[in-house]
Backbone as numpy.savetxt, mean C-alpha at the origin, in Angstrom:
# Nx Ny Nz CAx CAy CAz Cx Cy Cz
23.80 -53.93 51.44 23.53 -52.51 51.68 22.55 -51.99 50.62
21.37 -51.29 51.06 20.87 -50.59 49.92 21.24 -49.48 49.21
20.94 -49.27 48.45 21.67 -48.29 47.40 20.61 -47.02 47.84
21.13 -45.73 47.48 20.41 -44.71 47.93 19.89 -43.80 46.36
19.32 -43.21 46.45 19.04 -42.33 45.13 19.16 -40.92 45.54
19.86 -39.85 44.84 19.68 -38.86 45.36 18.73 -38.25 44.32
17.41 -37.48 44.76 16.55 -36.58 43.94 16.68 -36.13 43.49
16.15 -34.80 43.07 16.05 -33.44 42.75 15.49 -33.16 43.98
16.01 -32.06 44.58 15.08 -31.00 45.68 14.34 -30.15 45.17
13.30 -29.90 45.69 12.20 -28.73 45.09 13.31 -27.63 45.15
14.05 -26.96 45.62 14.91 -25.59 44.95 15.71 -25.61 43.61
15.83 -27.22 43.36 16.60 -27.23 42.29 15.73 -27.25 41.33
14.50 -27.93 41.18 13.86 -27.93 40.20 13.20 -26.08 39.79
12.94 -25.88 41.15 12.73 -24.36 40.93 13.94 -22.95 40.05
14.95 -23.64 40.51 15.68 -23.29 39.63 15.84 -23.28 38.01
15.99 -24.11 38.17 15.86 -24.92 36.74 14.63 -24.58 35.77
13.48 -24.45 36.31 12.26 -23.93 35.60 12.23 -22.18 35.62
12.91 -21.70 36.52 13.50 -20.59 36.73 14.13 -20.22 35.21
15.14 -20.80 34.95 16.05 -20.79 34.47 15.69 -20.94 32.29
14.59 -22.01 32.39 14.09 -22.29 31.19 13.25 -21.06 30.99
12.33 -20.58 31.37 11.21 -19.34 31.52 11.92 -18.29 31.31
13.00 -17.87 32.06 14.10 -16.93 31.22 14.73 -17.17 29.93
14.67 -18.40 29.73 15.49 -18.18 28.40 14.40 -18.26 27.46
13.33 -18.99 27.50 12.26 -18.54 26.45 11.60 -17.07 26.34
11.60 -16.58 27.75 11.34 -14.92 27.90 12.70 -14.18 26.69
13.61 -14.41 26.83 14.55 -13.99 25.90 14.83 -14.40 24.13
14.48 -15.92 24.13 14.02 -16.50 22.63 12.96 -15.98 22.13
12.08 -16.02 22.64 10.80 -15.70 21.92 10.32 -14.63 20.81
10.67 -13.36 22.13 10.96 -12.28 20.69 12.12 -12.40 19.68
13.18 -13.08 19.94 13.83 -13.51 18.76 13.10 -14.15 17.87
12.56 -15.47 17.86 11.78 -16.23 16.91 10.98 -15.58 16.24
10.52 -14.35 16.80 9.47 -13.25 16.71 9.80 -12.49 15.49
10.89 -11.83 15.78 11.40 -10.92 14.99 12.01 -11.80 13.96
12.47 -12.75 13.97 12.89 -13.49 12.86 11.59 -14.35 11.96
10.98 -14.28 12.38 9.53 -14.82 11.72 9.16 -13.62 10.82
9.11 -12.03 11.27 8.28 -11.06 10.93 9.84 -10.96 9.90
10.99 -11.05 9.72 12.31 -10.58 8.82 11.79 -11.90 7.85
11.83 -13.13 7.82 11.43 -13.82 7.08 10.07 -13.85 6.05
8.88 -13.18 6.73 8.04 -12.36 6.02 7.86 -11.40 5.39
9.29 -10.43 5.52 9.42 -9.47 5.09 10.21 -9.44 4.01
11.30 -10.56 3.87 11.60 -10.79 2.37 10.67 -11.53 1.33
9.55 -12.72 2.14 8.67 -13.08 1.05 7.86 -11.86 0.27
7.63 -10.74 1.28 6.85 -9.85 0.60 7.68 -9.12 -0.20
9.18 -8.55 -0.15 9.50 -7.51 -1.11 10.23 -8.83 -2.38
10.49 -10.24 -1.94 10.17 -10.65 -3.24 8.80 -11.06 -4.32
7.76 -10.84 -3.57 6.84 -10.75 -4.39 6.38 -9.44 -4.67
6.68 -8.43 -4.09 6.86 -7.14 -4.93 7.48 -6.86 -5.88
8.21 -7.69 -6.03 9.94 -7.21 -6.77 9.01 -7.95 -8.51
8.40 -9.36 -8.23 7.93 -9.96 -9.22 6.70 -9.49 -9.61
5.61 -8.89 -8.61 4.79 -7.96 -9.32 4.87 -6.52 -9.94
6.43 -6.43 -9.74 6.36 -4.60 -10.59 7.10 -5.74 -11.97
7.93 -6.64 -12.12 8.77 -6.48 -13.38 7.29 -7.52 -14.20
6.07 -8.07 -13.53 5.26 -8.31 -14.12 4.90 -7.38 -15.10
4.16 -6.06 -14.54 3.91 -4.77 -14.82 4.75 -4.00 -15.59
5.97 -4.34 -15.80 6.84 -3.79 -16.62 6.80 -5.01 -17.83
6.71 -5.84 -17.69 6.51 -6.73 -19.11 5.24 -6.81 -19.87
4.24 -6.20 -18.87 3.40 -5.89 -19.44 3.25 -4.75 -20.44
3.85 -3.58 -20.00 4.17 -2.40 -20.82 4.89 -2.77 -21.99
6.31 -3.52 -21.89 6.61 -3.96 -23.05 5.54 -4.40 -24.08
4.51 -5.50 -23.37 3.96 -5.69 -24.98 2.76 -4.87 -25.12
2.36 -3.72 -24.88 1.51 -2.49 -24.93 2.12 -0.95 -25.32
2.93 -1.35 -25.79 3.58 -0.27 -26.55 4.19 0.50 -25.35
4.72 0.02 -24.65 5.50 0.69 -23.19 4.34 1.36 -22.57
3.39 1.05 -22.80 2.34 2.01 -21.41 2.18 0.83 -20.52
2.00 0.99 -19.09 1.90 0.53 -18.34 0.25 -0.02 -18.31
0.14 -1.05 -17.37 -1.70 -1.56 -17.10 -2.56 -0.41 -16.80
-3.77 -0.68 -17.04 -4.77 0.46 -15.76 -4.23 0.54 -14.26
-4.97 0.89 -13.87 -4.66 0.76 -12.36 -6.33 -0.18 -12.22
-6.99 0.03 -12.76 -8.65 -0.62 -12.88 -9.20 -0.92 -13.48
-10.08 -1.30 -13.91 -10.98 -1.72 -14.83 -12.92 -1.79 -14.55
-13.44 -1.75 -15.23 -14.97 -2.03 -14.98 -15.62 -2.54 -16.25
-15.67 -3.51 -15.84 -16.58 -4.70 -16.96 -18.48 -5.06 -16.56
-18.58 -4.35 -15.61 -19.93 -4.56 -15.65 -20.31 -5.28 -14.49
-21.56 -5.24 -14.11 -21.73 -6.60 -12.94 -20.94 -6.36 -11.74
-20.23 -5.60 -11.22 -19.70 -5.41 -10.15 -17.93 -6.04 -10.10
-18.02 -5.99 -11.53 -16.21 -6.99 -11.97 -15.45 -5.93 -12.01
-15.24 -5.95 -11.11 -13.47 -4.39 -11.33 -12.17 -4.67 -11.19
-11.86 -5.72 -12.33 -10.01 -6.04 -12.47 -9.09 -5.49 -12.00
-8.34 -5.41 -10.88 -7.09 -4.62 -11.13 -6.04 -4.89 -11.70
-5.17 -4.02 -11.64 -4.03 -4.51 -12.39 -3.37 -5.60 -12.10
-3.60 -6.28 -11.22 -3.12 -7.62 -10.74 -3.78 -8.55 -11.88
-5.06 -8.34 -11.77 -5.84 -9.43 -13.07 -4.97 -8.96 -14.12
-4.48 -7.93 -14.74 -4.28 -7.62 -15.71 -2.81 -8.24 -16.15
-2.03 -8.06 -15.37 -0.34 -8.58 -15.44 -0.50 -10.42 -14.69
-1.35 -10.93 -15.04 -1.74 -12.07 -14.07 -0.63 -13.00 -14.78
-1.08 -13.19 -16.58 -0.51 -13.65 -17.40 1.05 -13.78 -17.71
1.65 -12.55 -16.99 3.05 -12.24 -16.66 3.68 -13.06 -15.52
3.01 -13.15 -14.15 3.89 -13.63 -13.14 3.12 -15.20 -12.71
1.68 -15.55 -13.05 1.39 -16.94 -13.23 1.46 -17.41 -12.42
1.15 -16.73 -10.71 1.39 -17.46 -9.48 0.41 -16.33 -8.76
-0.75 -17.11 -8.49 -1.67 -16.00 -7.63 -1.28 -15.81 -6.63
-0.67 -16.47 -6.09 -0.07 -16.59 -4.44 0.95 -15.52 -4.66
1.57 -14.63 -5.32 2.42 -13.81 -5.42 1.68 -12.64 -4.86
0.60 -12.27 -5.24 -0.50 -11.27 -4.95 -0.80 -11.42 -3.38
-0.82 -12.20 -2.53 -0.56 -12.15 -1.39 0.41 -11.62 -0.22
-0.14 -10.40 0.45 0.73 -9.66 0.95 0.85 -10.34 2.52
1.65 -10.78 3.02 2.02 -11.82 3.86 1.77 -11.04 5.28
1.12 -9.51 5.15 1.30 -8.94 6.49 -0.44 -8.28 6.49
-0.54 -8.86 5.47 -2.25 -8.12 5.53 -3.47 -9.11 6.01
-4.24 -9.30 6.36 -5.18 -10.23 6.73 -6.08 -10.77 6.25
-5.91 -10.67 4.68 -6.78 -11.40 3.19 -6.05 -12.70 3.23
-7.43 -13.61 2.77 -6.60 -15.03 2.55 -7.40 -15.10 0.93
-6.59 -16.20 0.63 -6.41 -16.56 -0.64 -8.37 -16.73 -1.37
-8.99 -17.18 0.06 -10.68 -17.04 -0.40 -11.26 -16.00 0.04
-10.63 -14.81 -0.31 -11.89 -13.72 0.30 -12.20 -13.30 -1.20
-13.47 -12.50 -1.12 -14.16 -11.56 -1.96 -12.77 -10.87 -2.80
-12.91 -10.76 -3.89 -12.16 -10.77 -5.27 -11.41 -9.01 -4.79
-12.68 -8.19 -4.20 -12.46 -6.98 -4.08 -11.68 -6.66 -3.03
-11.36 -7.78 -1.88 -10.55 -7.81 -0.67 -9.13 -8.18 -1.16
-8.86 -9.01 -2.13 -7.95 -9.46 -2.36 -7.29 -8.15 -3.59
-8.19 -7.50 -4.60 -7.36 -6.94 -4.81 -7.32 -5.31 -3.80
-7.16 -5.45 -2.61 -6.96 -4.18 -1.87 -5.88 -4.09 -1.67
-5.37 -5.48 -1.46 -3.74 -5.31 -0.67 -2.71 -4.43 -1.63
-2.77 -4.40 -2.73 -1.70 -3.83 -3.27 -2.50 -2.95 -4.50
-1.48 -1.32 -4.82 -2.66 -0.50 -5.63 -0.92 -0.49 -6.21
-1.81 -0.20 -7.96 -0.87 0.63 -8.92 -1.24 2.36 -8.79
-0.31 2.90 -8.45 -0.94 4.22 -7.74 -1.51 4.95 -9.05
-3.00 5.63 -8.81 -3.51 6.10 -10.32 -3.21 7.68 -10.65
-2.65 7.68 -11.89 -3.11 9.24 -12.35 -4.24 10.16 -11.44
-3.76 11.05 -11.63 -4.43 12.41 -10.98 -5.28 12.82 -12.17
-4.77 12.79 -13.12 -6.01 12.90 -14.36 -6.94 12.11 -14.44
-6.73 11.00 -14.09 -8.14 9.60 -14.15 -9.11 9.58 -13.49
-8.62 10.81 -12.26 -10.03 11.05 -10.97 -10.74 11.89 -12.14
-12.23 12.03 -11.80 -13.01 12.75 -12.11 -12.97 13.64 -10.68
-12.55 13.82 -9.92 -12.83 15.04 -8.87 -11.63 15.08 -8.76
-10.04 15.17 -9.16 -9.04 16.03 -8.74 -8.85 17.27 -9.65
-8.40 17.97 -9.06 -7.99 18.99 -9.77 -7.05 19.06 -10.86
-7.11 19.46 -12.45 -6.39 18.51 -13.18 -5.09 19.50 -13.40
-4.87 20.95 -12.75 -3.82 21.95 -12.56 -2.95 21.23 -11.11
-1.77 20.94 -11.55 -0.92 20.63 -9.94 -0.80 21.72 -9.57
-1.20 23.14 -10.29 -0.78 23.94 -8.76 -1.74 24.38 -7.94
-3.30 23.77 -8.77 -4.14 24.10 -7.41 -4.31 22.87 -6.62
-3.74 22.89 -5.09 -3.82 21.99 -4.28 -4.85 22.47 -3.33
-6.17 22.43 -3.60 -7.73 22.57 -2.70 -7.87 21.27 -2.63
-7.42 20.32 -3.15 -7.97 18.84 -2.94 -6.82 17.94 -3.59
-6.77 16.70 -3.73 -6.00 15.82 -4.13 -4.12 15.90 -3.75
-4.14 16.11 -2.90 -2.90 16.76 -2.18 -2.51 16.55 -0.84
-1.43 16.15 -0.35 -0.78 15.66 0.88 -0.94 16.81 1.34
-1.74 16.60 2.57 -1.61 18.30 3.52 -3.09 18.78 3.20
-3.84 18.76 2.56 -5.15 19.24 2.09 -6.18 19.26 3.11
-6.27 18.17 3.89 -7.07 18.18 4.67 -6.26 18.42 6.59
-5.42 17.42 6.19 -5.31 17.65 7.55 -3.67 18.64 8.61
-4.49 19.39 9.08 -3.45 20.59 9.42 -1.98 19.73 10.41
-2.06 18.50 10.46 -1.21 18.10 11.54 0.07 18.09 10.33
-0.41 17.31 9.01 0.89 16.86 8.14 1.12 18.45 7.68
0.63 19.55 7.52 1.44 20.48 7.14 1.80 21.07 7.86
1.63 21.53 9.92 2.44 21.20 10.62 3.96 20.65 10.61
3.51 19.58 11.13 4.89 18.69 11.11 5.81 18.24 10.10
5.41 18.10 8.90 5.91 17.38 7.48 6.39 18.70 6.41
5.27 19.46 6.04 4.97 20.01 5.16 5.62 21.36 5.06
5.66 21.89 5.93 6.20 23.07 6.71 4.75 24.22 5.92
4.12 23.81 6.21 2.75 24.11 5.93 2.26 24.54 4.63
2.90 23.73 3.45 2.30 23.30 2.15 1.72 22.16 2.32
1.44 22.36 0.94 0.40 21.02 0.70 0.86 20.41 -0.95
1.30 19.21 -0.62 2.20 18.59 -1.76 1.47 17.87 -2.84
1.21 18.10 -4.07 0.64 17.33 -4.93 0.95 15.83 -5.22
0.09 14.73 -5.49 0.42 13.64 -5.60 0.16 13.34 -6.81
1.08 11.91 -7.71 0.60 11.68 -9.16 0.69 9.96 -9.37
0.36 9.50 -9.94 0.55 8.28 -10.23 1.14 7.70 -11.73
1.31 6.87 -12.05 1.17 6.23 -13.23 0.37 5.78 -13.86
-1.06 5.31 -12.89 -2.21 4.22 -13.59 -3.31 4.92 -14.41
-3.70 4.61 -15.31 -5.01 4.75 -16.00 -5.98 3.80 -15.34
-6.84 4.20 -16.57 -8.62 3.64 -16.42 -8.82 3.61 -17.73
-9.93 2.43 -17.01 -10.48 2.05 -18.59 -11.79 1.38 -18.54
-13.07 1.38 -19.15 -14.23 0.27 -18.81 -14.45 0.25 -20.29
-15.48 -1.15 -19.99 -16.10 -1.88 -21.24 -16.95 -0.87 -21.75
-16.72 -0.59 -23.02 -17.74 0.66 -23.74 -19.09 0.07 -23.59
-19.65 -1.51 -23.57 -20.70 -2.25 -23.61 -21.59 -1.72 -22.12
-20.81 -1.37 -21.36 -21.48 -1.29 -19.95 -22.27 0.45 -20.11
-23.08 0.31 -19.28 -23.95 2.00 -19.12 -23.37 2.34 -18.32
-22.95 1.75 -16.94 -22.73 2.27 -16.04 -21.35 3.04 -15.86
-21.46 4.67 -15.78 -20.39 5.72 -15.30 -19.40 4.84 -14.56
-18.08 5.35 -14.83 -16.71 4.77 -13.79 -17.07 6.22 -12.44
-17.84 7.47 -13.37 -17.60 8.55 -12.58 -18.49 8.38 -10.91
-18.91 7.36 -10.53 -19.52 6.74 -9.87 -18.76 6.36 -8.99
-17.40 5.88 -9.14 -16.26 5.70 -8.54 -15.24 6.61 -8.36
-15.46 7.51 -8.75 -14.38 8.97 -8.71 -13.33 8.59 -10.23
-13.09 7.72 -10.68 -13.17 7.59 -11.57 -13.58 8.36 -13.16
-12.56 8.49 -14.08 -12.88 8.83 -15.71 -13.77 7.66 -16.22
-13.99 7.53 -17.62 -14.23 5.99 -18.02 -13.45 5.62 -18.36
-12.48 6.86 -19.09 -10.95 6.01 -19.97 -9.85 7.01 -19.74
-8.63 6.68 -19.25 -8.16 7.36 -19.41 -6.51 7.19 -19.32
-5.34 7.25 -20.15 -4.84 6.68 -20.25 -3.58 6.33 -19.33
-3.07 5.16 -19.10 -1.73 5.25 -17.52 -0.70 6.04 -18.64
0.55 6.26 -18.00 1.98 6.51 -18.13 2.35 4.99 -18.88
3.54 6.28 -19.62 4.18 5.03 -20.61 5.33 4.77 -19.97
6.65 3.68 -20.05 7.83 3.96 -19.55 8.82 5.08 -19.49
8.27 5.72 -20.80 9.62 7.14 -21.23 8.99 8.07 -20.72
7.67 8.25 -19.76 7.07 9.68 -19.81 7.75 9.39 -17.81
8.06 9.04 -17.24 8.56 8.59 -16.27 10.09 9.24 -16.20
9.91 9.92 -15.62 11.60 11.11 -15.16 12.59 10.24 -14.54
11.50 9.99 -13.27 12.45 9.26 -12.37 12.43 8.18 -11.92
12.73 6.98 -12.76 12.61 5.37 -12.85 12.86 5.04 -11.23
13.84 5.26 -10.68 14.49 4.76 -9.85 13.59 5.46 -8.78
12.87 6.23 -8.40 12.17 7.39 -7.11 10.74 6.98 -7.36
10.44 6.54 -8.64 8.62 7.05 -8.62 7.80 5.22 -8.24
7.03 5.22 -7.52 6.48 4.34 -6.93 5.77 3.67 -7.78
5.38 2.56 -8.80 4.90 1.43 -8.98 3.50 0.85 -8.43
4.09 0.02 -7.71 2.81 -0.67 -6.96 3.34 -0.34 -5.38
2.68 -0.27 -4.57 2.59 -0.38 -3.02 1.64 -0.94 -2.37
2.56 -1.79 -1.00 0.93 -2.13 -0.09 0.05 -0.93 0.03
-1.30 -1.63 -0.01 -1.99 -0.20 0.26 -3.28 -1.15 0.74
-4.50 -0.49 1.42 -5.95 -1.24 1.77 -7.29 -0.79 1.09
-6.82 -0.35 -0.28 -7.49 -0.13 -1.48 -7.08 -0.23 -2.52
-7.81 -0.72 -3.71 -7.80 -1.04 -4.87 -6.75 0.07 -5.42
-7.39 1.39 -6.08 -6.65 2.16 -5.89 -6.12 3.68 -5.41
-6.10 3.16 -3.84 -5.41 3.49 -3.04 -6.23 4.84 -2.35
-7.88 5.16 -3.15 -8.63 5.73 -2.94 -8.15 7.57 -3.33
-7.03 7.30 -4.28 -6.65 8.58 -4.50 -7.98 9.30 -5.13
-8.35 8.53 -6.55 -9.18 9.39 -7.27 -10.70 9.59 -6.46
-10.51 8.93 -5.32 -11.49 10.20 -4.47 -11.10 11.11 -3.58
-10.12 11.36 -3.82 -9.76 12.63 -3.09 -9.07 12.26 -1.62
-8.71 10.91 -1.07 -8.53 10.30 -0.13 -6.99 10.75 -0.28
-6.26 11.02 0.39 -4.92 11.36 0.65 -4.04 10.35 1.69
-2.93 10.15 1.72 -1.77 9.34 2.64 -2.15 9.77 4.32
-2.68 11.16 4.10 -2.75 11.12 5.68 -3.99 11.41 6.10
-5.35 10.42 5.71 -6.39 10.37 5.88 -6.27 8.77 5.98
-7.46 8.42 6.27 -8.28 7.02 6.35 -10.18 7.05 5.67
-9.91 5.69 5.25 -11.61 6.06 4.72 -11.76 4.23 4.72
-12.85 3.89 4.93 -13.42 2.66 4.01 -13.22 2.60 2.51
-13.00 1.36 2.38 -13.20 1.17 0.90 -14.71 1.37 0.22
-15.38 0.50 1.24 -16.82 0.34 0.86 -17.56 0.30 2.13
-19.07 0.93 1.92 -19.73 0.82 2.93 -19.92 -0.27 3.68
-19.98 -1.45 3.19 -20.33 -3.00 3.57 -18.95 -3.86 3.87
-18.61 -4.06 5.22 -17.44 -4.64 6.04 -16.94 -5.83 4.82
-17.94 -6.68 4.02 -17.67 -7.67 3.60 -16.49 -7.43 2.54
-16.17 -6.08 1.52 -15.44 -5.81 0.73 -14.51 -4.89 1.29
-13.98 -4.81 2.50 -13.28 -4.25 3.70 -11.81 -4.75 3.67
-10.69 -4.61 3.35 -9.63 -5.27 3.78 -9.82 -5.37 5.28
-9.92 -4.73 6.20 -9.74 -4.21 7.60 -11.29 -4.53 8.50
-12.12 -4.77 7.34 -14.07 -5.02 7.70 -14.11 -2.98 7.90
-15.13 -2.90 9.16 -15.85 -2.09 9.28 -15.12 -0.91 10.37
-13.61 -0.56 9.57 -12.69 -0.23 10.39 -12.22 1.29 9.09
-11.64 2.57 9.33 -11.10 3.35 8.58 -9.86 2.92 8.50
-9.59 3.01 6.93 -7.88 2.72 6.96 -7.21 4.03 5.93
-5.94 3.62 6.48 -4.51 4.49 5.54 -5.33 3.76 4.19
-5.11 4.50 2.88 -5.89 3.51 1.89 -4.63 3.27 1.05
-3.77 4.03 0.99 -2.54 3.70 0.09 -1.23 4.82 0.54
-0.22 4.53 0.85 0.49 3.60 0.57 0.59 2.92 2.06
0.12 2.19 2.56 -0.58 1.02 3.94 1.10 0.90 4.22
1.29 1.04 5.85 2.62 0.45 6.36 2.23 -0.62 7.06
1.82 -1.69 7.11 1.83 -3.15 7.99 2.39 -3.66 8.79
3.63 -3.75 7.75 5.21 -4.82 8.71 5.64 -3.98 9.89
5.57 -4.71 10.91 6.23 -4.12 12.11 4.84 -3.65 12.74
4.38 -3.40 12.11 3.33 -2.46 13.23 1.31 -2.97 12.68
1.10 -2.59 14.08 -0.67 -2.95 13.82 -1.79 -1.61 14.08
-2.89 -2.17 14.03 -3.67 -1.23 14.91 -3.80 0.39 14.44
-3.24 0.91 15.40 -3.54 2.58 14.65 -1.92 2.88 13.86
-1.34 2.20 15.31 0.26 2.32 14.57 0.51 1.99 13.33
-0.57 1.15 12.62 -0.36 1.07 11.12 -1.58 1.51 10.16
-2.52 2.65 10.67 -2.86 3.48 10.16 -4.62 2.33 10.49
-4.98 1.69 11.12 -6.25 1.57 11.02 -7.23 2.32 11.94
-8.14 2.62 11.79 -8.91 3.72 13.01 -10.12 3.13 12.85
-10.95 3.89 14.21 -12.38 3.18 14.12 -13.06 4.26 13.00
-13.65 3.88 12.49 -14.88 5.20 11.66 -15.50 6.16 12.28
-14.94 6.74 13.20 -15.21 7.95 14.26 -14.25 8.81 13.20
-12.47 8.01 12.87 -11.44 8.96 12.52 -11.26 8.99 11.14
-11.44 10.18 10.57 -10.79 10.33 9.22 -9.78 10.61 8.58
-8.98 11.59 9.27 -7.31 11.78 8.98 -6.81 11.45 10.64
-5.67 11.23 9.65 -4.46 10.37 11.06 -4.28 10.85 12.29
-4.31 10.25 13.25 -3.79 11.27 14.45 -2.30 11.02 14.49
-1.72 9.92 14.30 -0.48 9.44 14.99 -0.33 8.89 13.45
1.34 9.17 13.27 1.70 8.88 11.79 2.03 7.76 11.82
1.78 7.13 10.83 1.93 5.22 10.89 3.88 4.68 11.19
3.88 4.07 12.30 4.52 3.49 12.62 5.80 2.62 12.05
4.72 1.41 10.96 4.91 0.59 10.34 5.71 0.76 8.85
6.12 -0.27 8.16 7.16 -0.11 7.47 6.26 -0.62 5.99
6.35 0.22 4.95 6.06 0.09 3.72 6.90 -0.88 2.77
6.66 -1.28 1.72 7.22 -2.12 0.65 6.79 -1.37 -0.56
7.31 -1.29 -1.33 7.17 -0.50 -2.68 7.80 -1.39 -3.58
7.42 -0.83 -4.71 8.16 -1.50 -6.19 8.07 -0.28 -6.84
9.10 -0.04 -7.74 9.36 1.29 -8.75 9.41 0.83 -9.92
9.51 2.14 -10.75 9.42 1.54 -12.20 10.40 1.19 -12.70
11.57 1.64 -11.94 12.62 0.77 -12.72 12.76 -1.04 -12.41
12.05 -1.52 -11.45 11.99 -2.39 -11.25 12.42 -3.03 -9.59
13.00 -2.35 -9.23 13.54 -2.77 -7.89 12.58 -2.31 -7.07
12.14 -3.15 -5.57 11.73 -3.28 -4.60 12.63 -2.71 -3.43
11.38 -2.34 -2.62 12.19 -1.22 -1.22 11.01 -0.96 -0.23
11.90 -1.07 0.70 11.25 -1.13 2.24 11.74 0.05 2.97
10.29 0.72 3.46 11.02 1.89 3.80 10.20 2.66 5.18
10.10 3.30 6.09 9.12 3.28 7.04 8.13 4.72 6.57
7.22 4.78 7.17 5.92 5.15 6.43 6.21 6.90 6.27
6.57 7.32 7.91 7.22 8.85 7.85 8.61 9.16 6.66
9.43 8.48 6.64 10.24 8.45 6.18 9.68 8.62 4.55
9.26 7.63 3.57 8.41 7.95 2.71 7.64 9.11 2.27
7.10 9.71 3.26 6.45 10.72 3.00 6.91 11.88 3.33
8.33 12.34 4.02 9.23 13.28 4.26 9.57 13.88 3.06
9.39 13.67 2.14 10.41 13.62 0.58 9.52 14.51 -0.18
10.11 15.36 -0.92 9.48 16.58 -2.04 10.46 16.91 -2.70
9.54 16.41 -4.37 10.31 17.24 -5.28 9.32 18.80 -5.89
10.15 19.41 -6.57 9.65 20.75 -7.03 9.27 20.72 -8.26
8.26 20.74 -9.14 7.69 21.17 -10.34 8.29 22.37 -11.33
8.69 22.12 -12.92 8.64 23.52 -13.08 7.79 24.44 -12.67
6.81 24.15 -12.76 5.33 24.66 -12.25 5.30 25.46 -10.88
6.30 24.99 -9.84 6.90 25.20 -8.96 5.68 24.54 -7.66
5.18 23.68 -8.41 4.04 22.96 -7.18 5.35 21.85 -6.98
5.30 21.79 -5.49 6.07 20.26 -4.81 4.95 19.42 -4.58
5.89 18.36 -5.16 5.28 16.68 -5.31 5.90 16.00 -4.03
5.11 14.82 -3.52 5.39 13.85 -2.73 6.70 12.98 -3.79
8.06 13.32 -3.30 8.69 12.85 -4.22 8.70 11.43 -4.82
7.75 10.16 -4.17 7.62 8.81 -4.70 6.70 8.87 -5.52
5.51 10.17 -5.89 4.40 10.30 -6.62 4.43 11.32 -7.78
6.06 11.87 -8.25 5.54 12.69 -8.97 6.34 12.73 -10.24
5.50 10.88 -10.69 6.64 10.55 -12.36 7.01 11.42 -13.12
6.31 12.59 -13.68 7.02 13.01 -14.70 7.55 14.45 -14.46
8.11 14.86 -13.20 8.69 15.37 -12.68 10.32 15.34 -12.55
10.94 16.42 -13.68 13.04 15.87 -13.34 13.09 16.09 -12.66
């Protein structure tokens, strides 16, 4: 007798491929989202190691913290990353795992991803009174954030970072919105260790405050795409939300747009001065005001020496 074989019938196989296509339709964004959670702790542990860099740096500088910049001449503008380099000894730490710099771009791309946010005194164009907010101020330009956010103030912003250039060089920092020297925050002049922001992703050096560039604007870094985190695109310049979100949802626009239409989506990473790292979403971040004796309100992650 011959032996018989039974097949597969084409419905079963249809099934069956049926059946796989659904379950990868259902895995996928898992793998997804667990890929982007796995990226998201490499980055707030290399945040976590570039602020206590920055804090060991202060230790041996008499507790003042790095510049936020530098200018040595020749087009060399250190950031504080060059500066605390010696502290954490792993360039690959400086790599923000959600931004689109690789380890060989232009010196000035690489240091975009992350800003030590600068003094308001170090601009040569902010206003150096917090209570006049005509410029350098959340809400200044664009009527949507004092609308919706602000309840139609306009919140002063501050940093920690100084400036500093080679006395040898001719060339003005004021060229850059920029002082030539001027000095960061020390650890003790810092109110609120635990609230005031450090370093943040951002898609400028730094963070384009001391030109007058605000959280809810976008600008180029530089005219020429090549020193572009983003190329020839307007971005959020500091504090940049990435994770989770792209596109406009994370603050990039074409150079038609200068302040935001749609508030960034995406989820921020910070480091503070007390040292701990935090993830936080971009509205959320910028919801927050503290009050001045002065009685000017601060963006409460920007306004160190504020109790």
């Amino acid at each position: 007798m011959k032996a018989h074989r039974r097949a597969f019938t084409l419905i079963e196989l249809l099934v069956v491929i049926a059946i796989i296509a659904i379950l990868a339709a259902i895995l996928f964004p898992v793998f997804a989202q667990a890929k982007v959670a796995a990226k998201k702790a490499t980055i707030i542990s290399n945040a976590k190691q570039l602020g206590l860099g920055a804090i060991m740096y202060a230790s041996d500088y008499d507790d003042m913290f790095s510049p936020t910049a530098g200018f040595n001449g020749g087009w060399n503008m250190p950031s504080f990353m060059v500066l605390i380099e010696p502290y954490i000894k792993n360039i690959d730490i400086v790599m923000d795992t959600f931004s689109p710099a690789k380890i060989t771009d232009n010196p000035m791309v690489l240091n975009s991803q992350w800003t030590m946010l600068p003094r308001r005194n170090a601009s040569s164009w902010c206003p150096q009174v917090d209570t006049d907010t005509s410029g350098c101020a959340f809400g200044a330009y664009n009527a949507r954030t004092r609308n919706e956010i602000t309840n139609g103030e306009r919140w002063v912003r501050e940093g920690v970072g100084g400036v500093w250039k080679d006395t040898t060089q001719w060339m003005s920092w004021a060229s850059y919105g920029f002082k030539d020297s001027y000095p960061s925050l020390t650890q003790t002049q810092v109110a609120r260790i635990a609230e005031t922001v450090l370093i943040t992703q951002s898609n400028a050096m730094g963070a384009q405050w001391h030109h007058d560039w605000n959280p809810d604007e976008c600008f180029r870094y530089w005219g020429d795409g090549v020193f572009n985190l983003y190329g020839d695109m307007n971005m959020v310049t500091g504090p940049a939300a990435r994770i989770g979100a792209g596109g406009q949802d994370a603050g990039i626009y074409p150079t038609s747009v200068a302040s935001l239409q749609t508030w960034p989506k995406g989820t921020n990473v910070s480091v503070f001065t007390d040292g701990h790292a935090k993830a936080q979403l971009w509205l959320a971040m910028h919801s927050k005001s503290v009050t001045a004796p002065s009685g000017a309100k601060y963006l409460a992650y920007a306004a160190p020496e504020v109790p």
